[in-house]
Each structure stands twice: as structure tokens, then as C-alpha cells.
mmCIF file of the N, C-alpha and C atoms, coordinates in Angstrom:
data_MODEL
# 
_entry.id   MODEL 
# 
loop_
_atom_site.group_PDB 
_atom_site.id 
_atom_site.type_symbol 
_atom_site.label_atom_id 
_atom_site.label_alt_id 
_atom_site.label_comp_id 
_atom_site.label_asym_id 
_atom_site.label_entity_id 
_atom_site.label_seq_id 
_atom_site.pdbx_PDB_ins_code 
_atom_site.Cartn_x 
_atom_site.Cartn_y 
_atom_site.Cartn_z 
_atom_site.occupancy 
_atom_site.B_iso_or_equiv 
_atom_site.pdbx_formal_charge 
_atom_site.auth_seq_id 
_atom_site.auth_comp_id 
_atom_site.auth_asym_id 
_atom_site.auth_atom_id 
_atom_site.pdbx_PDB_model_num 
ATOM 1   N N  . UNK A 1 1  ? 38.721 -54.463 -54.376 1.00 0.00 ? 1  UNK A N  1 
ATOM 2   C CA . UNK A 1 1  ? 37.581 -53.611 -54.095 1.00 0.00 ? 1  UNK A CA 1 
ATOM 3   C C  . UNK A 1 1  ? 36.304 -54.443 -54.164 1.00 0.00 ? 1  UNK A C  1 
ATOM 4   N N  . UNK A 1 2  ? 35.212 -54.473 -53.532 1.00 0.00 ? 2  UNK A N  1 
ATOM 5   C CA . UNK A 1 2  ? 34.362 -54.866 -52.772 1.00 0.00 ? 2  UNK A CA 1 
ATOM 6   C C  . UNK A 1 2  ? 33.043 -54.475 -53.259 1.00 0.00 ? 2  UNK A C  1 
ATOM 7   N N  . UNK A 1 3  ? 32.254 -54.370 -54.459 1.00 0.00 ? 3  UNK A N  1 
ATOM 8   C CA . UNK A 1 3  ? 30.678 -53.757 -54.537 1.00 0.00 ? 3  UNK A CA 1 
ATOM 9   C C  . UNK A 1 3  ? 29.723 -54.664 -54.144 1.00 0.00 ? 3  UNK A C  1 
ATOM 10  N N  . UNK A 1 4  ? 28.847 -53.657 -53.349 1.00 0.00 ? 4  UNK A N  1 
ATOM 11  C CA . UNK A 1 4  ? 27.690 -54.714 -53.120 1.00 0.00 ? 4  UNK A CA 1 
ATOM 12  C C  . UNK A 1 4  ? 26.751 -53.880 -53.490 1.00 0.00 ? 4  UNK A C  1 
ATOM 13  N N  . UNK A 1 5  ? 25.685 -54.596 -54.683 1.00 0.00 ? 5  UNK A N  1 
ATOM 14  C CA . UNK A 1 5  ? 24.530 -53.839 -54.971 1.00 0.00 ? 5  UNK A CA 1 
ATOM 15  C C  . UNK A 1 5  ? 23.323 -55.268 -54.463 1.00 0.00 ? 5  UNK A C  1 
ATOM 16  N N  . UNK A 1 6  ? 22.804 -54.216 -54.141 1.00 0.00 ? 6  UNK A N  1 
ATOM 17  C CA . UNK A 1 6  ? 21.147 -54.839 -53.834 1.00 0.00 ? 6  UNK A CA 1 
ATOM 18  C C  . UNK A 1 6  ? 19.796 -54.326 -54.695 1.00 0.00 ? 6  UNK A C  1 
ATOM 19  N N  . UNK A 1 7  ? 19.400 -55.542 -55.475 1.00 0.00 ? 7  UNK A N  1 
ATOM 20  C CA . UNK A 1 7  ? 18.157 -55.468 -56.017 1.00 0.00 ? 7  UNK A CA 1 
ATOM 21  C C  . UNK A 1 7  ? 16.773 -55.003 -54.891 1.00 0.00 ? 7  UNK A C  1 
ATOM 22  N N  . UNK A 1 8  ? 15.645 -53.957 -54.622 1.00 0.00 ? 8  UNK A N  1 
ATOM 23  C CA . UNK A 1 8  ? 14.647 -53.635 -54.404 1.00 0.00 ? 8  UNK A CA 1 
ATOM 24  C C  . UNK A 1 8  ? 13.697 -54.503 -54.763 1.00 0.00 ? 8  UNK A C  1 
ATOM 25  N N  . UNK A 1 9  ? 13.243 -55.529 -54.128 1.00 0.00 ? 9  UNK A N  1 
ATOM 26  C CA . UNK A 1 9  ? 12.285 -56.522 -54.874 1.00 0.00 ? 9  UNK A CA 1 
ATOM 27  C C  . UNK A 1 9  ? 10.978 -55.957 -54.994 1.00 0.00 ? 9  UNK A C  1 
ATOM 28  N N  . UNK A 1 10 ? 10.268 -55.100 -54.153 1.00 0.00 ? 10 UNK A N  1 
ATOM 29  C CA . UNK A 1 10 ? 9.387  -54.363 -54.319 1.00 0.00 ? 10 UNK A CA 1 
ATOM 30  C C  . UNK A 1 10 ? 8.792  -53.482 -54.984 1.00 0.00 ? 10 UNK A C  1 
ATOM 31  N N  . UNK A 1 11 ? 10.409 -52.306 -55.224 1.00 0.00 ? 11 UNK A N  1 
ATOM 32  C CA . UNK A 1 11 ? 10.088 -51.135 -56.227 1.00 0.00 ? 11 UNK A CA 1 
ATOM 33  C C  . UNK A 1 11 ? 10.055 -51.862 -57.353 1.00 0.00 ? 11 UNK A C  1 
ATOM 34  N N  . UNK A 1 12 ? 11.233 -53.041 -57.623 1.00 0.00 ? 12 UNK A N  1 
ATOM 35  C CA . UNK A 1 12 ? 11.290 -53.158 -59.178 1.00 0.00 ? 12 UNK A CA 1 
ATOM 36  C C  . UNK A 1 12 ? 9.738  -53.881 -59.569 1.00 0.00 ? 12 UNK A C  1 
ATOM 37  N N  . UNK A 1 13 ? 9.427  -54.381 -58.469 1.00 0.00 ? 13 UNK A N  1 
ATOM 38  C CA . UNK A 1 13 ? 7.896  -55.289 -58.930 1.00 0.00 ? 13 UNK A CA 1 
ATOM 39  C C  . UNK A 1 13 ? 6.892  -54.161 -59.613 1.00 0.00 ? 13 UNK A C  1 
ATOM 40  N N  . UNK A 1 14 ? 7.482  -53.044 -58.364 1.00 0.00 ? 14 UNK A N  1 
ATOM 41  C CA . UNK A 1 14 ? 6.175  -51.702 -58.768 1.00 0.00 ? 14 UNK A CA 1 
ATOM 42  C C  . UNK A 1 14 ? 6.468  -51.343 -59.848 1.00 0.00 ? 14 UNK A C  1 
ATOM 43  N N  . UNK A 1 15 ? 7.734  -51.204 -60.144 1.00 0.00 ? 15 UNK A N  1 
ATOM 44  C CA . UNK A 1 15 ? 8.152  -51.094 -61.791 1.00 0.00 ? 15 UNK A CA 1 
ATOM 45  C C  . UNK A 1 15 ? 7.951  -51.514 -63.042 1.00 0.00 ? 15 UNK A C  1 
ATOM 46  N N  . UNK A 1 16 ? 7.579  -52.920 -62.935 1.00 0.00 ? 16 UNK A N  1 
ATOM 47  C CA . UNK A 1 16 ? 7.025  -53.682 -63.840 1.00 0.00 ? 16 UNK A CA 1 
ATOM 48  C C  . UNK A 1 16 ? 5.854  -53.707 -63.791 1.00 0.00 ? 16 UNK A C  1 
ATOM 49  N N  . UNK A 1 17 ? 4.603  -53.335 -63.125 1.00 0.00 ? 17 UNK A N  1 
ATOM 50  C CA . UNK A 1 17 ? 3.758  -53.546 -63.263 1.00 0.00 ? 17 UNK A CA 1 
ATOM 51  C C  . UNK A 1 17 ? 3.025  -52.072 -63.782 1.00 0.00 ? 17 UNK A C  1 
ATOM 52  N N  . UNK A 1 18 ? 3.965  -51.152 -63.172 1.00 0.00 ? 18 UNK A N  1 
ATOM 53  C CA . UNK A 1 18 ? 3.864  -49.634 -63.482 1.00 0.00 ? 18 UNK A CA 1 
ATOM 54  C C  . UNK A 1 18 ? 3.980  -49.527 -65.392 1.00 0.00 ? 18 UNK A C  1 
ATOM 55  N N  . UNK A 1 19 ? 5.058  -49.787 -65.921 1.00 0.00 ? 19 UNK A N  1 
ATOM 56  C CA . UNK A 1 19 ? 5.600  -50.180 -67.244 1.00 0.00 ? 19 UNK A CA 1 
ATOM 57  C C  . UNK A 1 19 ? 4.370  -50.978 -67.715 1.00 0.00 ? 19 UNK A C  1 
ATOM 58  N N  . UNK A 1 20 ? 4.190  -52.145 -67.354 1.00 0.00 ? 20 UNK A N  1 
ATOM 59  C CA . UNK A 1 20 ? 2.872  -52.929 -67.981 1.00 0.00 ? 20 UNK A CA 1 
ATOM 60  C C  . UNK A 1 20 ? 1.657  -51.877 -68.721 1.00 0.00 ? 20 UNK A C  1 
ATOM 61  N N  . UNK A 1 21 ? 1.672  -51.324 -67.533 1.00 0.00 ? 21 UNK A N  1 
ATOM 62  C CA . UNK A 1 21 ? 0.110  -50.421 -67.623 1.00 0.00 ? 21 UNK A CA 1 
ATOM 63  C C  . UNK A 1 21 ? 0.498  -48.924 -68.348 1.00 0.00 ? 21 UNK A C  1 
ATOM 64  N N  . UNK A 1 22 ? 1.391  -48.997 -68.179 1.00 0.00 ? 22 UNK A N  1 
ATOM 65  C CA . UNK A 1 22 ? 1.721  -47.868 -69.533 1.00 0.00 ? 22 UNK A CA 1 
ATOM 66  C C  . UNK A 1 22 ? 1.752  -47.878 -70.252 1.00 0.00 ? 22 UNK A C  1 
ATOM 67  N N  . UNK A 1 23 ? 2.599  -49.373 -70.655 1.00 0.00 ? 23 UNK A N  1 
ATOM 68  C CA . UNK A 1 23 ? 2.761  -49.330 -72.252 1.00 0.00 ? 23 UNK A CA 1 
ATOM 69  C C  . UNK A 1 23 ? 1.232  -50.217 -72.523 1.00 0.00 ? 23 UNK A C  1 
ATOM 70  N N  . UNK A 1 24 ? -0.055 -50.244 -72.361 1.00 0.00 ? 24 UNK A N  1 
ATOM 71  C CA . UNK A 1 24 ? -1.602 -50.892 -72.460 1.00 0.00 ? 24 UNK A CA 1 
ATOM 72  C C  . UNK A 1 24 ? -0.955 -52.320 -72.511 1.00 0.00 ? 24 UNK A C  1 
ATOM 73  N N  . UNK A 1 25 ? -0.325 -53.153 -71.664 1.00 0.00 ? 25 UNK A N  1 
ATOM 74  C CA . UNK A 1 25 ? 0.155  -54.598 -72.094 1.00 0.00 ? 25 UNK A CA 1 
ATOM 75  C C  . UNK A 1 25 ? -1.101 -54.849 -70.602 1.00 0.00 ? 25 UNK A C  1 
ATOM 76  N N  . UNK A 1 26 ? -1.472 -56.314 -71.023 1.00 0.00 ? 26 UNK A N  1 
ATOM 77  C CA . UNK A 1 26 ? -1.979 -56.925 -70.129 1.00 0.00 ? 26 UNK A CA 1 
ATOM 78  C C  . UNK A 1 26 ? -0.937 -58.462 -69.396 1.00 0.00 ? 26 UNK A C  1 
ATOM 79  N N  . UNK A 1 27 ? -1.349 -58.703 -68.481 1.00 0.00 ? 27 UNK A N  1 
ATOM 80  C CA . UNK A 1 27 ? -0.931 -60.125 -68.126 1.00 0.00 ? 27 UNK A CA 1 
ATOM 81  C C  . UNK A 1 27 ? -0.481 -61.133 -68.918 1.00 0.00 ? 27 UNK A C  1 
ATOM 82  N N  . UNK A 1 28 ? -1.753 -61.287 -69.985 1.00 0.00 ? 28 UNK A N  1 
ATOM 83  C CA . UNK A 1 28 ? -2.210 -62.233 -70.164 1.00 0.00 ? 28 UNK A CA 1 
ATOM 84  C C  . UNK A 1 28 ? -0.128 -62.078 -72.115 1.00 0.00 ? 28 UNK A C  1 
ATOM 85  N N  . UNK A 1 29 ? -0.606 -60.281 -72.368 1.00 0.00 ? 29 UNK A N  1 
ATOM 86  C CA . UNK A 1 29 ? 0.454  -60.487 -73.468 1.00 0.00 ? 29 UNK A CA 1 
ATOM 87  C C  . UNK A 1 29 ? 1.807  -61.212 -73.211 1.00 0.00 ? 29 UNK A C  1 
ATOM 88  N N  . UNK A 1 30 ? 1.970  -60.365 -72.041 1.00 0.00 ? 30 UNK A N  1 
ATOM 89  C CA . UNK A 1 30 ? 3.703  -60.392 -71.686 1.00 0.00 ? 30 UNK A CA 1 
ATOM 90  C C  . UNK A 1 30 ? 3.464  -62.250 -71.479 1.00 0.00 ? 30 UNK A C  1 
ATOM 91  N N  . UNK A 1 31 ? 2.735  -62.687 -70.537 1.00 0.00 ? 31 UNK A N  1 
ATOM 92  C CA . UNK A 1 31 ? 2.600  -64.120 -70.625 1.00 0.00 ? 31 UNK A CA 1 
ATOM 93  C C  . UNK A 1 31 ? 2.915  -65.170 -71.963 1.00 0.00 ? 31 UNK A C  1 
ATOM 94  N N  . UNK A 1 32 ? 2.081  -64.179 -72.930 1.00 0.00 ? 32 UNK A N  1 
ATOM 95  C CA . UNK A 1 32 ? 2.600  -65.319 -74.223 1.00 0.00 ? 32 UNK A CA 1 
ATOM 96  C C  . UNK A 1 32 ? 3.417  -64.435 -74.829 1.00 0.00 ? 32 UNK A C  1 
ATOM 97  N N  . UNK A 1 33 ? 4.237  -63.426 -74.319 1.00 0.00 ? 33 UNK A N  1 
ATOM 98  C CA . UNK A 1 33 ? 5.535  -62.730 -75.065 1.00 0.00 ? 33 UNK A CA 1 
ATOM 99  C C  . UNK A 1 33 ? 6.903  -63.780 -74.542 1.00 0.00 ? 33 UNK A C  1 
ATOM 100 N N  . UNK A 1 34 ? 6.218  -64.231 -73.323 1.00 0.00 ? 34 UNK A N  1 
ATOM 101 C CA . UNK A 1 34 ? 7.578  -64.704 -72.815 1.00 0.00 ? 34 UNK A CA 1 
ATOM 102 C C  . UNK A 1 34 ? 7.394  -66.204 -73.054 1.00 0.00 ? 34 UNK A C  1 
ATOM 103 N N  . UNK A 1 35 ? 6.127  -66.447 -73.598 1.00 0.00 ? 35 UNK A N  1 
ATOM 104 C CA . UNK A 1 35 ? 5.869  -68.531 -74.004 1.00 0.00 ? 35 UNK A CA 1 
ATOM 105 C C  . UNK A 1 35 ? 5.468  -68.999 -73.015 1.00 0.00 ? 35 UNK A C  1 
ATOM 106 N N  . UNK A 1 36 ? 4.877  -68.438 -71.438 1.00 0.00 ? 36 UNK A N  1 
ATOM 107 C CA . UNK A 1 36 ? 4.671  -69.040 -70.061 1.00 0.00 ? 36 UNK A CA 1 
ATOM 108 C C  . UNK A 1 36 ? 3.066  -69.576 -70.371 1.00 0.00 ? 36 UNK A C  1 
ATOM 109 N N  . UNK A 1 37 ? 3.098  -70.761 -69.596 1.00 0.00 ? 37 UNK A N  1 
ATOM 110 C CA . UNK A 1 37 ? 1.904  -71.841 -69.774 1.00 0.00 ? 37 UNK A CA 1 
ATOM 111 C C  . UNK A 1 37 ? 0.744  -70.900 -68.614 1.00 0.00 ? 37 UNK A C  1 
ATOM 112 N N  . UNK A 1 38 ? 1.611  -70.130 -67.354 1.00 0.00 ? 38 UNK A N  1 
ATOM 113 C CA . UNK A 1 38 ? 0.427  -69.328 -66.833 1.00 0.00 ? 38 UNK A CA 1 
ATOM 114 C C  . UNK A 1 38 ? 1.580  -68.208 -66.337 1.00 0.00 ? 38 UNK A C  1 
ATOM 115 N N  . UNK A 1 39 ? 0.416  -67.390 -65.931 1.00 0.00 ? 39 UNK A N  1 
ATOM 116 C CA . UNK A 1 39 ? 1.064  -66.216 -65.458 1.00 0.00 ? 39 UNK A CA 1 
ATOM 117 C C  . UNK A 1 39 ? 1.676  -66.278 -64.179 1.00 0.00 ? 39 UNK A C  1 
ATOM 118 N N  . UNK A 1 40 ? 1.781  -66.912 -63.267 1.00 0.00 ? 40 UNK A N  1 
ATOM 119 C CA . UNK A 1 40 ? 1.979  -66.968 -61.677 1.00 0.00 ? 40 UNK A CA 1 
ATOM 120 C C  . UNK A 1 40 ? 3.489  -66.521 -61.603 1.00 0.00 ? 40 UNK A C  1 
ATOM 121 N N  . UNK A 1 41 ? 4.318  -66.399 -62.533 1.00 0.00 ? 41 UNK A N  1 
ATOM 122 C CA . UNK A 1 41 ? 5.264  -65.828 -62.451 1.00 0.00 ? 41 UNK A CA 1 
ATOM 123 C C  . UNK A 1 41 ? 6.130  -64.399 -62.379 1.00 0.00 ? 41 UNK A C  1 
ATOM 124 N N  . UNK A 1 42 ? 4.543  -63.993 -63.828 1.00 0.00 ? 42 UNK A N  1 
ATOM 125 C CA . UNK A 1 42 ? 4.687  -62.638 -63.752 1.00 0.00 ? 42 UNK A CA 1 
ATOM 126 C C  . UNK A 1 42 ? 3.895  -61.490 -62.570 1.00 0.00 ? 42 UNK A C  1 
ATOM 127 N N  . UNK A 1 43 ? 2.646  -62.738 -62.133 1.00 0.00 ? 43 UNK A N  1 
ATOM 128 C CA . UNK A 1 43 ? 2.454  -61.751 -60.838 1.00 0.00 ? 43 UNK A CA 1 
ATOM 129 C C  . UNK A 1 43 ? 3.409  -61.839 -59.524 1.00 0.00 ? 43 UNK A C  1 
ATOM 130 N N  . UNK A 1 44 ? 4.062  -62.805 -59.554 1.00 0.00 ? 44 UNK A N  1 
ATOM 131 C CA . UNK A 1 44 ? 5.178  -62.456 -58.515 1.00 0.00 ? 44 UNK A CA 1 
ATOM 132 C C  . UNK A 1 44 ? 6.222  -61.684 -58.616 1.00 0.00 ? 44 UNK A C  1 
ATOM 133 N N  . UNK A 1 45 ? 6.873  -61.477 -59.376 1.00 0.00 ? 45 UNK A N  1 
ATOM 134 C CA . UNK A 1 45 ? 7.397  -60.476 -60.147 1.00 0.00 ? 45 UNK A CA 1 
ATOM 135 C C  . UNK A 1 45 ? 6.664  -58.577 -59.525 1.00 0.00 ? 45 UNK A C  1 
ATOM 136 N N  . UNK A 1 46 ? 5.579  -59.081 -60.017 1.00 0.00 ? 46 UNK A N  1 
ATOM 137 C CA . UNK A 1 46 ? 5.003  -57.938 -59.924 1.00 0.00 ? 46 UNK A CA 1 
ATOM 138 C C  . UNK A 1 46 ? 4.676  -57.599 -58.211 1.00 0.00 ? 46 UNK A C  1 
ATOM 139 N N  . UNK A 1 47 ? 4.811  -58.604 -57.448 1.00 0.00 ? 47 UNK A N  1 
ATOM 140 C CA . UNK A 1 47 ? 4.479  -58.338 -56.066 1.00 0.00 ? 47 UNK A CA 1 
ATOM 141 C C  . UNK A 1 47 ? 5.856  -58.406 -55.100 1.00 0.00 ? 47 UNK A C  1 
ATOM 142 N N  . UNK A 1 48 ? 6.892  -58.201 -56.115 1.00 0.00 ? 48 UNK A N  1 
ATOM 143 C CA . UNK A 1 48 ? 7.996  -58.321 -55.246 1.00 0.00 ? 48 UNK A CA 1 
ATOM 144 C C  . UNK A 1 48 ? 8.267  -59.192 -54.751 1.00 0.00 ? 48 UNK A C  1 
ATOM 145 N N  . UNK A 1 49 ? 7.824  -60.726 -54.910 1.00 0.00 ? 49 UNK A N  1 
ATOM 146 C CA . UNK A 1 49 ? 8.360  -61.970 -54.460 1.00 0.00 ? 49 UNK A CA 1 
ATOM 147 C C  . UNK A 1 49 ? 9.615  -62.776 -55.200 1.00 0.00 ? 49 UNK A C  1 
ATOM 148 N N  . UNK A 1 50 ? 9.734  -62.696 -56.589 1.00 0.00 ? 50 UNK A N  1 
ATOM 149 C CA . UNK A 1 50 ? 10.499 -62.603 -57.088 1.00 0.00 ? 50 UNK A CA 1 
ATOM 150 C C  . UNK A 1 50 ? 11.413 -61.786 -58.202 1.00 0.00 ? 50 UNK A C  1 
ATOM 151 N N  . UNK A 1 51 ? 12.466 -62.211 -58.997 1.00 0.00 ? 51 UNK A N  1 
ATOM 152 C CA . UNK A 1 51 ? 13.038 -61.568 -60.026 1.00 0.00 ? 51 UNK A CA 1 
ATOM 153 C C  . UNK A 1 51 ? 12.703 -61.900 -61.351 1.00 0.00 ? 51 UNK A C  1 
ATOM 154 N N  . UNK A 1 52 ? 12.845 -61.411 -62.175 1.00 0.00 ? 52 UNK A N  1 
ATOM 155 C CA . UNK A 1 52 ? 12.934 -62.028 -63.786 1.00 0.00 ? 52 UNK A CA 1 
ATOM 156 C C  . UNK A 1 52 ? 13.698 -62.256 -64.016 1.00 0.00 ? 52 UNK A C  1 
ATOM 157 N N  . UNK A 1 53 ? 14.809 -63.314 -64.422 1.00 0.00 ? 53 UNK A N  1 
ATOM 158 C CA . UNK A 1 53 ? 15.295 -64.275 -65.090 1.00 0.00 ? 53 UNK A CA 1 
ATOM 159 C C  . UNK A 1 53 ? 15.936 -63.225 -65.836 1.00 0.00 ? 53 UNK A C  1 
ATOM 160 N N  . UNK A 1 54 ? 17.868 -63.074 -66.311 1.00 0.00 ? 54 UNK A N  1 
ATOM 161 C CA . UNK A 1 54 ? 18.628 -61.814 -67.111 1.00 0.00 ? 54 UNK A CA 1 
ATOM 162 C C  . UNK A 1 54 ? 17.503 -61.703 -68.421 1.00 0.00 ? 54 UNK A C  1 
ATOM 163 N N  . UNK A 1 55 ? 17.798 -63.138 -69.077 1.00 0.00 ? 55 UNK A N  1 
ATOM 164 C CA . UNK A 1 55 ? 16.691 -63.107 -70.263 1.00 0.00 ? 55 UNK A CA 1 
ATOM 165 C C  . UNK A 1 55 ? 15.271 -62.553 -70.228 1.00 0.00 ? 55 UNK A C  1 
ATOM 166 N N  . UNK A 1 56 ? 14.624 -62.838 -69.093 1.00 0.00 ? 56 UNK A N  1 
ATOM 167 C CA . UNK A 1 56 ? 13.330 -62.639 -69.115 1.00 0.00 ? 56 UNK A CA 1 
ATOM 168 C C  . UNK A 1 56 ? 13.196 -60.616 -69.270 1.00 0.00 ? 56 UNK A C  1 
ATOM 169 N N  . UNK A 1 57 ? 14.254 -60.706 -68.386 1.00 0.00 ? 57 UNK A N  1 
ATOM 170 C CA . UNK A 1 57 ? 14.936 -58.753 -68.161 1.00 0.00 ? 57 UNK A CA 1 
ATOM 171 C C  . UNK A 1 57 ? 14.677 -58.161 -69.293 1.00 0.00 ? 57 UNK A C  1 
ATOM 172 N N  . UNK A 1 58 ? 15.372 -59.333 -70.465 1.00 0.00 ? 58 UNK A N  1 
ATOM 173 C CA . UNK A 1 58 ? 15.703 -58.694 -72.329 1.00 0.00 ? 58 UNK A CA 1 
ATOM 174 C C  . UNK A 1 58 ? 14.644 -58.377 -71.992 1.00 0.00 ? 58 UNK A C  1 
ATOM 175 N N  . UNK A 1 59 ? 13.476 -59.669 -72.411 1.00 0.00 ? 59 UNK A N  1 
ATOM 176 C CA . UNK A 1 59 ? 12.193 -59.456 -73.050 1.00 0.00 ? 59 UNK A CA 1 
ATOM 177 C C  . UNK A 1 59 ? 11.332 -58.386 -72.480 1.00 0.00 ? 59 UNK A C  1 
ATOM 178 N N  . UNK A 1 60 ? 11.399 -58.342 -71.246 1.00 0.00 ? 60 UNK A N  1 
ATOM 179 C CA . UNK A 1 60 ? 10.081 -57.116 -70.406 1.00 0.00 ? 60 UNK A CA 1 
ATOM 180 C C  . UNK A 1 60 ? 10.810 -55.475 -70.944 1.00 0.00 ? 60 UNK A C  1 
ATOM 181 N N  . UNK A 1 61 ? 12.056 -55.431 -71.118 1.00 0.00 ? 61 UNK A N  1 
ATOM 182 C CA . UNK A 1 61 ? 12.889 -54.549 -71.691 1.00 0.00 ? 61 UNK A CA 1 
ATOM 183 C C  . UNK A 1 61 ? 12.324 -54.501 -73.366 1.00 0.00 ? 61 UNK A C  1 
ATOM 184 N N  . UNK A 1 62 ? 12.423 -55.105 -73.923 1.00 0.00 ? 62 UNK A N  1 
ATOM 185 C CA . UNK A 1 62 ? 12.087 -55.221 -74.972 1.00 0.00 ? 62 UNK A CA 1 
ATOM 186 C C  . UNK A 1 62 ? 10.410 -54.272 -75.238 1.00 0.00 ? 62 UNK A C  1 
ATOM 187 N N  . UNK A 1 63 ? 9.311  -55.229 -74.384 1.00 0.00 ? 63 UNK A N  1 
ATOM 188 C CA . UNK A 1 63 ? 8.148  -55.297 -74.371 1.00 0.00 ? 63 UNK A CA 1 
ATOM 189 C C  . UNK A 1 63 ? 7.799  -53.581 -74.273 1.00 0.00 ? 63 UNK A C  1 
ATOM 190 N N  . UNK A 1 64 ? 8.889  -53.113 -73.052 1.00 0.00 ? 64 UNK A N  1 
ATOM 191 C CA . UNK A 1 64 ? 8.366  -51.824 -72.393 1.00 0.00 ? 64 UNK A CA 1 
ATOM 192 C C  . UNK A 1 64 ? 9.004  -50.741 -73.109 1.00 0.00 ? 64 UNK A C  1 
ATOM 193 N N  . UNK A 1 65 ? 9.988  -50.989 -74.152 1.00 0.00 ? 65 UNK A N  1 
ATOM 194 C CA . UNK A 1 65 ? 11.097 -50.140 -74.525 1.00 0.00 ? 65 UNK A CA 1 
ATOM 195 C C  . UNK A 1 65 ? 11.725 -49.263 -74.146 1.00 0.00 ? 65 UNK A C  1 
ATOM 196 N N  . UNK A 1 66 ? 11.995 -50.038 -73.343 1.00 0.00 ? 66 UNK A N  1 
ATOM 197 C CA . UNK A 1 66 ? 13.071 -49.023 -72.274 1.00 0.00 ? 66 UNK A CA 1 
ATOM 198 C C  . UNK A 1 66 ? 14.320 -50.181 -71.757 1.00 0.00 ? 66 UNK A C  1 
ATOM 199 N N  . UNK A 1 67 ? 14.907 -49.779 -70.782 1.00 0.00 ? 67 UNK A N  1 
ATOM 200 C CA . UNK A 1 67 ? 16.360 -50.333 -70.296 1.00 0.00 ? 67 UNK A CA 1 
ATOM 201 C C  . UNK A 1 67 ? 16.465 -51.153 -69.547 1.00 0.00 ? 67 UNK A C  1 
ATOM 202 N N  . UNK A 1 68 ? 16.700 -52.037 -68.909 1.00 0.00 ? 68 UNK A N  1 
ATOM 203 C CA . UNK A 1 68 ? 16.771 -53.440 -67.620 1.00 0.00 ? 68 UNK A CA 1 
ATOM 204 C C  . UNK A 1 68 ? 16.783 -52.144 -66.963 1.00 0.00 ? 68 UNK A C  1 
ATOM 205 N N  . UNK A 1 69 ? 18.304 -51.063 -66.965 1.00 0.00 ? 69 UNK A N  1 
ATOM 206 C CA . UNK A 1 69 ? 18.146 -50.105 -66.138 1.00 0.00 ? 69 UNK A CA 1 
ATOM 207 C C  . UNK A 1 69 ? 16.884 -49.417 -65.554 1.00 0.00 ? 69 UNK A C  1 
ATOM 208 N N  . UNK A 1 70 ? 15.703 -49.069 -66.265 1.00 0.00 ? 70 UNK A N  1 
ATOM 209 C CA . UNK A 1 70 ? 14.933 -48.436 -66.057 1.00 0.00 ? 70 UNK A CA 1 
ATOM 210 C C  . UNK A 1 70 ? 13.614 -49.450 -65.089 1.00 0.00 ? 70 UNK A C  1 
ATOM 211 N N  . UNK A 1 71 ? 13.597 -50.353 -65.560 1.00 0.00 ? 71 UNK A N  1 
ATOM 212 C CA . UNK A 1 71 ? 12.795 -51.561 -64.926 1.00 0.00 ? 71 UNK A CA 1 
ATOM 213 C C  . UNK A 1 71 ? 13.246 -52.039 -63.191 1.00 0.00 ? 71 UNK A C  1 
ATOM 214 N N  . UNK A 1 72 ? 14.922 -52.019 -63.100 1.00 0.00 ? 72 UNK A N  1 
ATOM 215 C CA . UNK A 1 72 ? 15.436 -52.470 -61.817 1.00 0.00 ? 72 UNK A CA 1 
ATOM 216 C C  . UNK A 1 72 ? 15.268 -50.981 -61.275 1.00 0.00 ? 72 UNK A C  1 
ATOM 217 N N  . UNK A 1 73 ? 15.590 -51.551 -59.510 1.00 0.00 ? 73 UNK A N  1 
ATOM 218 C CA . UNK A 1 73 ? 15.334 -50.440 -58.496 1.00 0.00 ? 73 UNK A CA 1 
ATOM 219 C C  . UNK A 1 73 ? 16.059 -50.986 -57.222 1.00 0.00 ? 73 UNK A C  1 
ATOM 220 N N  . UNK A 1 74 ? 17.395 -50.475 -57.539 1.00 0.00 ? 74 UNK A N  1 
ATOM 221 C CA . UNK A 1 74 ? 18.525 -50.637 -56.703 1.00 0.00 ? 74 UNK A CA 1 
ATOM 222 C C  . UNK A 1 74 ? 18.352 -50.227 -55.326 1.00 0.00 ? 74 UNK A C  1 
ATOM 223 N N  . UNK A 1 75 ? 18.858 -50.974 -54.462 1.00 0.00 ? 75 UNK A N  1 
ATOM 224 C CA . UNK A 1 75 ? 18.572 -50.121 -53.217 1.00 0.00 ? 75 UNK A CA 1 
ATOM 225 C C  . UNK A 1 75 ? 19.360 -49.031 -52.845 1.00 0.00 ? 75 UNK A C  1 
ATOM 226 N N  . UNK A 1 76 ? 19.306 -48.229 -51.833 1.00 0.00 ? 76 UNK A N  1 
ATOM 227 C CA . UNK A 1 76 ? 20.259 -47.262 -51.885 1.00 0.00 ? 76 UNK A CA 1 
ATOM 228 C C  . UNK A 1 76 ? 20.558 -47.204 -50.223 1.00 0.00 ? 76 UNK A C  1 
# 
């Protein structure tokens, strides 16, 4: 048997950045939550250019307290 799931690079970006601003986190926290020398990672992330890293998943999971589940945005 055969699954194919596809990550939403877009929604989940909107997701994380949605989560950010909820839980009052800025750029600049999650940046030194995760030890990054600059942010250019997490705004791509946030613009749907890229993914976060499984680990990086923990931590924004962590940050937002909620689930990888709740952060990803599967396509359908």
C-alpha cells in the first residue's frame, strides 16, 4: 500500500506565523529559542519557502503549545 501525503508550504507558513502572533512571540524570541545567528530562516518558513527541520517542529511545538499536528497543513 502506497501513501502519499503532501506538506502545504504556504498554509503551514500561515500557520506559524499565525501561532507566533498568538502566543505574543516575536521573531526575534523563537530566533534565540532555536540558537539561530539570524532569522532568515524563520521568515521563510513563515512565507512558505521552506520547512522546519523534525527538531525545529519539537521546538516551534514546544514554543506554541500545541502539536507538529496543529502547526502542519496537509494538502488535501
Amino acid at each position: 500500500m502506497q501513501v502519499t501525503v503532501r506538506i502545504n508550504l504556504i498554509e503551514t507558513g500561515n500557520n506559524i506565523s499565525r501561532l507566533r502572533k498568538e502566543r505574543g512571540l516575536s521573531i526575534r524570541q523563537i530566533q534565540e529559542a532555536m540558537g539561530f545567528n539570524t532569522p532568515q530562516a524563520i521568515f521563510k518558513w513563515q512565507r512558505g519557502e521552506t520547512l522546519p527541520t523534525i527538531d525545529n517542529f519539537l521546538v516551534l511545538s514546544e514554543l506554541f503549545n500545541t502539536t507538529i499536528d496543529e502547526i502542519v497543513v496537509k494538502e488535501k
